[in-house]
C-alpha positions as CSV (number, residue, x, y, z in Angstrom):
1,X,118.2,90.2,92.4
2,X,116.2,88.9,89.7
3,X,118.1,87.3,86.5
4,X,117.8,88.9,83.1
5,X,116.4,85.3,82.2
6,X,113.7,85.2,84.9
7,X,112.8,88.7,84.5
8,X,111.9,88.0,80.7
9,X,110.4,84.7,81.5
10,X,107.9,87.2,83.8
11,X,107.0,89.1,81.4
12,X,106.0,86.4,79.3
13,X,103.8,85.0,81.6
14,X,102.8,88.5,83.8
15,X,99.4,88.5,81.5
16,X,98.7,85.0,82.2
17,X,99.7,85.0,86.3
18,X,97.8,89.0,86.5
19,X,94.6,87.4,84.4
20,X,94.1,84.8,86.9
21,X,95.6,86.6,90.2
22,X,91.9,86.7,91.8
23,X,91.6,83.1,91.5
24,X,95.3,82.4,92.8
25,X,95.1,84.6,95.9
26,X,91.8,83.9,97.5
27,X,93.2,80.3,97.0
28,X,96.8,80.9,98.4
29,X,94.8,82.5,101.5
30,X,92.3,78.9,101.9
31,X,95.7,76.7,101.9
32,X,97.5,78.5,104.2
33,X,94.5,78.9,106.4
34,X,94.2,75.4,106.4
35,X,97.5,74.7,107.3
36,X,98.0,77.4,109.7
37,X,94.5,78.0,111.1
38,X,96.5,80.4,113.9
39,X,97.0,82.9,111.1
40,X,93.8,83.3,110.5
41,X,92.7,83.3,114.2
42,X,95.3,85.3,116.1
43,X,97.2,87.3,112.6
44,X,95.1,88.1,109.5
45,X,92.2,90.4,110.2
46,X,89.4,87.9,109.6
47,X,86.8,90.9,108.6
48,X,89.2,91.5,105.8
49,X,89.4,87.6,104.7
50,X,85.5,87.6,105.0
51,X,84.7,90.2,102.7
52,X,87.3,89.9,100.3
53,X,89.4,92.8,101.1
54,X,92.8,91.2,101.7
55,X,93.0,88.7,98.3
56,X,92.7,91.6,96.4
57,X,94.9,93.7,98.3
58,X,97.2,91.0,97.4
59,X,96.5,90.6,94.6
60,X,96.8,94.6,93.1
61,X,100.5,94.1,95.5
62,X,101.9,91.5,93.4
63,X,100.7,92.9,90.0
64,X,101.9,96.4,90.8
65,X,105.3,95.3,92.1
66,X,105.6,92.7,88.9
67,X,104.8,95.6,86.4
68,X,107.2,98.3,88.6
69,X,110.1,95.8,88.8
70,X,109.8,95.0,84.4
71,X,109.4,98.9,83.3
72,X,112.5,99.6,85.7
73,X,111.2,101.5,88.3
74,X,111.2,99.4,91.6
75,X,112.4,102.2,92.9
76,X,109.0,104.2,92.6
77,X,107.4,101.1,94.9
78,X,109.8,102.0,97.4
79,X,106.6,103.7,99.4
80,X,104.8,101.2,99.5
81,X,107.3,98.3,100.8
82,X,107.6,100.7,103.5
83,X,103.7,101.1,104.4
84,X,103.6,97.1,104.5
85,X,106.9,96.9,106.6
86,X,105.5,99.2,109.1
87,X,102.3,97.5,109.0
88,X,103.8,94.1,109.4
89,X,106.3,95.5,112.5
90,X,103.1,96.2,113.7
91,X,102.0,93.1,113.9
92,X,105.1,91.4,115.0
93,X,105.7,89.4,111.4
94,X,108.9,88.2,111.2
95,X,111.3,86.3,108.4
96,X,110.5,83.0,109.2
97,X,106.9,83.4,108.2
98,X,108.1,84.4,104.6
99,X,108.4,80.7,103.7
100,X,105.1,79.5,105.1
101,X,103.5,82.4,102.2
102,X,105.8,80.9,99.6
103,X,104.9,77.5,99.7
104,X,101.0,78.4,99.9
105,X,101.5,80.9,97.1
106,X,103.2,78.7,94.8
107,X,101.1,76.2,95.6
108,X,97.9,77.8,94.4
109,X,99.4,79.2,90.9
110,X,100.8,75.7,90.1
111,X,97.3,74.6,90.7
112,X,95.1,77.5,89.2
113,X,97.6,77.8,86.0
114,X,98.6,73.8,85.2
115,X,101.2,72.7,83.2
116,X,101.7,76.3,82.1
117,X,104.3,76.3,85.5
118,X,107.2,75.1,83.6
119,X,110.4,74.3,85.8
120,X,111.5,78.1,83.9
121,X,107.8,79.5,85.0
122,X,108.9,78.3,88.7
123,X,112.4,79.8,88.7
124,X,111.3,82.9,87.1
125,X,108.2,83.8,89.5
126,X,110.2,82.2,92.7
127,X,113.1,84.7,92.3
128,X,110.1,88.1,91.9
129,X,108.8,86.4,95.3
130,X,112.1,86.6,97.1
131,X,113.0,89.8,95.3
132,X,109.7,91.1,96.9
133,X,110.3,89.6,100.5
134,X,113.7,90.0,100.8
135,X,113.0,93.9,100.5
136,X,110.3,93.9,103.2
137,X,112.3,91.5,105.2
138,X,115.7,94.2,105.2
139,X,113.0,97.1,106.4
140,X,111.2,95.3,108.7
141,X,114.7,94.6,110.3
142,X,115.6,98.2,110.6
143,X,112.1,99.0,111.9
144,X,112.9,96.6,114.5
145,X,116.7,98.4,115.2
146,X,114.8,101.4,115.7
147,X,112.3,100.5,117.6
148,X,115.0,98.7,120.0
149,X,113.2,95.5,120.2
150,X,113.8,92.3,118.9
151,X,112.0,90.9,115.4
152,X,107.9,90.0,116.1
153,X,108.8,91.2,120.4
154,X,106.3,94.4,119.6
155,X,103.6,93.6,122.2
156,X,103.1,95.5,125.9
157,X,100.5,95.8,128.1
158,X,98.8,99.6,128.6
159,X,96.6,100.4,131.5
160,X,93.9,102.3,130.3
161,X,93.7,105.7,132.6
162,X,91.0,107.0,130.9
163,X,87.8,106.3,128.7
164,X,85.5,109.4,127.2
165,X,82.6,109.5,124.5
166,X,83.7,112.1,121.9
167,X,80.2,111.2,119.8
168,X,77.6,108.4,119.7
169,X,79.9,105.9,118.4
170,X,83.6,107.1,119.3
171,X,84.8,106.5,122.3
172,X,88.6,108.0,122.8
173,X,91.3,106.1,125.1
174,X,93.6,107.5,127.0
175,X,96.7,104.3,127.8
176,X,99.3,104.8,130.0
177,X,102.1,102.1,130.7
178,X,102.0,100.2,133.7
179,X,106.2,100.5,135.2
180,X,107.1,103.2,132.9
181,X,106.4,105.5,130.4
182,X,105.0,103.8,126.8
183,X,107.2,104.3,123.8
184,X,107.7,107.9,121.9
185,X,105.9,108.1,118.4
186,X,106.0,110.4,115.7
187,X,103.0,112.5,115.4
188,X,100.5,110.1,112.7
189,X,101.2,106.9,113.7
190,X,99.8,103.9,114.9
191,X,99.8,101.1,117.5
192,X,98.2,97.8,117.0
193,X,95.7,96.3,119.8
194,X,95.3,92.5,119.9
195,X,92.3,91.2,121.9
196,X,90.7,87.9,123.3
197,X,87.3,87.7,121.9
198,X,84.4,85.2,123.3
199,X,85.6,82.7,120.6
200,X,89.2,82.4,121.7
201,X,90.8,84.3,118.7
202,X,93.6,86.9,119.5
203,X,92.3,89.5,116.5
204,X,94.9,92.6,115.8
205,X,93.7,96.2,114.8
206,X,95.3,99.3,114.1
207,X,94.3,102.8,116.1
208,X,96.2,106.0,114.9
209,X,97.4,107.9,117.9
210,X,95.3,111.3,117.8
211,X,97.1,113.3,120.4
212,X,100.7,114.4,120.0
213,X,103.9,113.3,121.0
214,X,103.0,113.5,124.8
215,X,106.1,111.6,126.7
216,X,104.9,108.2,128.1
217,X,101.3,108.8,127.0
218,X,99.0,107.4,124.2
219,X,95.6,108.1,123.2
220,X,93.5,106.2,120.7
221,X,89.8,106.5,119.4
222,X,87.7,103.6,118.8
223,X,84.8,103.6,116.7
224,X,81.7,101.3,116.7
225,X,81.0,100.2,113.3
226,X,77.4,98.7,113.3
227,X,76.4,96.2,110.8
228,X,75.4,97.8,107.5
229,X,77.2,98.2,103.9
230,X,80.0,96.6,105.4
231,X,80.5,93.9,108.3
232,X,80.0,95.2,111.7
233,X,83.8,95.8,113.7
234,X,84.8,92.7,114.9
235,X,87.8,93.7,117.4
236,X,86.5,98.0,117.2
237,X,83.4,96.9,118.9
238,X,84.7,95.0,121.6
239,X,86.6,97.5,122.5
240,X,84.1,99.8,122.1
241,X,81.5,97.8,124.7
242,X,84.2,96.1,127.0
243,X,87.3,98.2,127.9
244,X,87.2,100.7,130.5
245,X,89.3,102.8,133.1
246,X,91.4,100.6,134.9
247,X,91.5,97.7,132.3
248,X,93.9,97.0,130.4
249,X,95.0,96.6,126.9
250,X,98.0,94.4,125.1
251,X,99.4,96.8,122.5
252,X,101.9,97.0,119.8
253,X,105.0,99.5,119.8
254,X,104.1,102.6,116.7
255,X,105.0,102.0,114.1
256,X,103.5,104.4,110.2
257,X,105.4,106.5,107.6
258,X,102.4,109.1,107.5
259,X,104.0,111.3,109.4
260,X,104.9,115.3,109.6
261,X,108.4,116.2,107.5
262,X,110.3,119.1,108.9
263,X,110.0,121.5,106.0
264,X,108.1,125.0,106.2
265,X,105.8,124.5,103.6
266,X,102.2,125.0,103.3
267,X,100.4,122.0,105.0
268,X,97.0,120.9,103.9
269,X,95.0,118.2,106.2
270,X,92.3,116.4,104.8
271,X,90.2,113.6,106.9
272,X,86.7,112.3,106.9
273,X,85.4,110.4,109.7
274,X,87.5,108.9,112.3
275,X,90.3,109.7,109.8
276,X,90.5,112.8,111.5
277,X,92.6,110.6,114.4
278,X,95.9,111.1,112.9
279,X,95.1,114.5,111.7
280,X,94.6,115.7,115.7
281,X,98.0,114.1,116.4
282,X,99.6,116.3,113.9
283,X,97.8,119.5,114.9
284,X,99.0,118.7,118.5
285,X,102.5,118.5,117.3
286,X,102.3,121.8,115.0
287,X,100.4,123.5,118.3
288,X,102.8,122.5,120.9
289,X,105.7,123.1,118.3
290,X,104.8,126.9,117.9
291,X,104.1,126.2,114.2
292,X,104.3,129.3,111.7
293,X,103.2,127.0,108.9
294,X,100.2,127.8,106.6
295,X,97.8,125.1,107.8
296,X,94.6,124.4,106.1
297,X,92.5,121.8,107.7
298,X,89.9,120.2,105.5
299,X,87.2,117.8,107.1
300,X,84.2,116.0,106.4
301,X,81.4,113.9,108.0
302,X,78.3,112.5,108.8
303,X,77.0,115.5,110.7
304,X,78.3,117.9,113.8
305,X,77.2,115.6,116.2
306,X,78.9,112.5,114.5
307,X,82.1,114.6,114.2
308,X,84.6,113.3,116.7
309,X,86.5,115.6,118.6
310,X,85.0,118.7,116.4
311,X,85.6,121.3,119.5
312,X,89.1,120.4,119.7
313,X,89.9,120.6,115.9
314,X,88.7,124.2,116.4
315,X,90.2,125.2,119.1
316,X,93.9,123.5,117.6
317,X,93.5,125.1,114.6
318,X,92.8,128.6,116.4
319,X,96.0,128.5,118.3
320,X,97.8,128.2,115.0
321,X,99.0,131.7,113.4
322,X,98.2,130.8,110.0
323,X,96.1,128.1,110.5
324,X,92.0,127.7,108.3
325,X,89.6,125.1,109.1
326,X,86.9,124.0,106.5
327,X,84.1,121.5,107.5
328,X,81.9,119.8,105.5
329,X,78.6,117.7,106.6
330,X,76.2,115.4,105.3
331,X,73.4,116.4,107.3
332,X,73.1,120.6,108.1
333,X,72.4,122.1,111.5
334,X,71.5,125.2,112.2
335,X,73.8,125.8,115.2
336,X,76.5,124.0,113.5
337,X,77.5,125.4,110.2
338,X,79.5,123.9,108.3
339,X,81.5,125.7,105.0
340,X,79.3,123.2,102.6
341,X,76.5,120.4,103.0
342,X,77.8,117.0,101.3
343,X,80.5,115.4,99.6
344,X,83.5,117.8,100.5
345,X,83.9,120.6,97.6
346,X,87.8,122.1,97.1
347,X,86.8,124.5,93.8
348,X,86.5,127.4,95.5
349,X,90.0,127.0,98.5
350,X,92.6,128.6,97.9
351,X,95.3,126.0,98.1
352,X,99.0,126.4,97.6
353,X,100.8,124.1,94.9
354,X,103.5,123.9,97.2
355,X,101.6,122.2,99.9
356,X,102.3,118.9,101.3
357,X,99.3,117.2,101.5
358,X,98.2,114.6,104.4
359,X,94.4,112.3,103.3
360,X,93.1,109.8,105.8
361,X,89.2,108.6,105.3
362,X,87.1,105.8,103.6
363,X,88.9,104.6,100.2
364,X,86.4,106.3,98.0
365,X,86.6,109.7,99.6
366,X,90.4,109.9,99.6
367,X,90.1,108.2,95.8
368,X,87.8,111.5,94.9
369,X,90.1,113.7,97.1
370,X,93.1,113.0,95.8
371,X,91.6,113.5,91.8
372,X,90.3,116.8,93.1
373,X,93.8,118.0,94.7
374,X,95.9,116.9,91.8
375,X,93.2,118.4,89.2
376,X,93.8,121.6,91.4
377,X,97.7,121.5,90.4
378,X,99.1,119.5,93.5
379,X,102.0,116.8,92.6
380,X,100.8,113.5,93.0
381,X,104.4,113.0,94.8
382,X,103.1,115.8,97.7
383,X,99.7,113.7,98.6
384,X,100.1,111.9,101.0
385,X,97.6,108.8,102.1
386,X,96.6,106.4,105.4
387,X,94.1,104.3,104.4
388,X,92.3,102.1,107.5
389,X,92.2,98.7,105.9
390,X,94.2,96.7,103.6
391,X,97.3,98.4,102.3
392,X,98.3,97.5,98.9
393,X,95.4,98.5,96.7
394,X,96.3,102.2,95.7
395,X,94.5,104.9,96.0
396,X,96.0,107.3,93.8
């Protein structure tokens, strides 16, 4: 609980600490890094630290709390506390690690914003920390309960039974557990796969499960992300080159919130790319499930050929009564049409207010999808998002 003092002491000083948050968090990350070089080496996703990606994910996290916590409505970042406690179950954080961020935190705003950290500044901006923590702390805890293992004990080993191409750069993974059956999952989550690179690192990554829940059974898809716009795949193309049938693979137990609810409203399933991963879990579920929904199933991508799993989206939705699958792609083919060429077009689909909505693609696409939905008269509060990277920078 934060004091009626501190809280007015933060928002005081909320225009100084926001206008110099992307000086304090790259900062924070350097200290703790140098303290803790394990963190960086076996916990943070170093592509993310390279390029940025993670200070300012940080940085949007503790401005968007700080401003949600002064206007009164915590409450409405209640979604996203529960993305980054699922995230960091997944990655087998626990509470003792909290105070390691604190000190390396408050270490770089005392140094980026000087004398302007009064012993009131301190007080004030060390109770919103806690306030923060404590909440991901109590989730992460009941993740934990549920999951029926104890805090940061998430890791297993998975034999891989089977490896297959489903397009020039996506290979999927079929993992089966080695004295029993793996753990059951929810239809759109994740696991997290931790391996040994050639330098000695132990690098994590997140893999949506794209099948269903199948007892016992998981099955991932791994792209290869070739050096371009953005950094090649560190840990995605090892994976990608080096794991085969027979291997084996040390993996976390799933853990998401982007998941199917229970209701019989209209569903509408958007993905581009290998977003479509969690998407084919769901349709699974809604197959196997006898689904009378109204299912439309939007997706874009590169072109047929680069669009993983494309025969088995068709054939999923197909089985579904009232299911409609539109497909969108960059580059046309004649034996492949697809219901537009280029960026993915919604003015002309029917789409039911009602709907719960389910987005998973690059940040920019599910940034333009989600103006285009709610423009179309669906409630920001029905779209739902998983976003492959880090997780506090919105995307609504």
């Amino acid at each position: 609980m934060i004091s009626a003092e501190s809280l007015a002491v933060i928002r005081q000083t909320l225009p100084a600490v926001a206008g110099a948050i992307n000086e304090i968090t790259p900062l924070f990350y350097s200290k703790m890094f140098a303290a803790h070089p394990e963190l960086l080496r076996d916990l943070f996703n170093r592509g993310n630290q390279a390029a940025g990606e993670q200070p300012k994910a940080l940085a949007a996290s503790i401005a968007s709390f700080a401003v949600a916590v002064l206007e009164g409505n915590a409450g409405q970042y209640d979604s996203v506390l529960d993305r980054i406690a699922h995230k960091h179950v997944s990655l087998g954080i626990v509470a003792a690690q909290y105070p390691i961020v604190y000190e390396h935190l408050f270490a770089a705003i005392a140094e980026v914003l000087g004398d302007a950290v009064t012993e009131e500044v301190a007080v004030a901006w060390t109770e919103f920390y806690w306030a923060m923590a404590d909440q991901l702390i109590a989730r992460e805890k009941a993740l934990y309960d549920a999951a029926g293992v104890a805090p940061g004990d998430v890791w297993l080993q998975a034999a891989v039974v089977r490896r297959r191409l489903e397009s020039a750069d996506v290979a999927t993974f079929e993992l089966r557990g080695l004295s029993a059956g793996l753990p059951s999952f929810l239809p759109g989550q994740y696991i997290s796969i931790q391996v040994a690179l050639p330098d000695g690192a132990r690098q994590i990554r997140q893999y949506s499960l794209s099948r269903g829940a199948h007892p016992g059974d998981w099955r991932i898809a791994v792209k290869r992300i070739n050096a371009g716009d953005t950094p090649a795949g560190e840990v995605s193309n090892f994976i990608y080159d080096n794991v085969f049938e027979g291997q084996q693979l040390r993996v976390s137990v799933p853990m998401g919130e982007f998941t199917l609810d229970d209701s019989t409203d209209p569903l509408v399933l958007v993905s581009a790319g290998i977003g479509c991963t969690p998407i084919m879990g769901m349709l699974q579920e809604l197959v196997a499930t006898q689904s009378s929904r109204e299912v439309v199933v939007l997706h874009a991508d590169q072109s047929a050929a680069a669009h993983a799993y494309r025969h088995e989206l068709a054939d999923l939705v197909g089985r579904l009564p009232a299911g409609r699958l539109h497909t969108w792609y960059e580059r046309a083919h004649v034996d492949y049409p697809a219901d537009g060429v280029g960026r993915m077009n919604l003015d002309r689909l029917p789409l039911d207010q009602s709907s719960t909505v389910f987005v998973c693609g690059p940040r920019l696409f599910m940034s333009a999808i989600n103006e285009d939905l709610v423009s179309l008269g669906i409630p920001q509060e029905r779209i739902n998002h998983e976003l492959f990277g880090p997780l506090a920078e919105a995307v609504a």
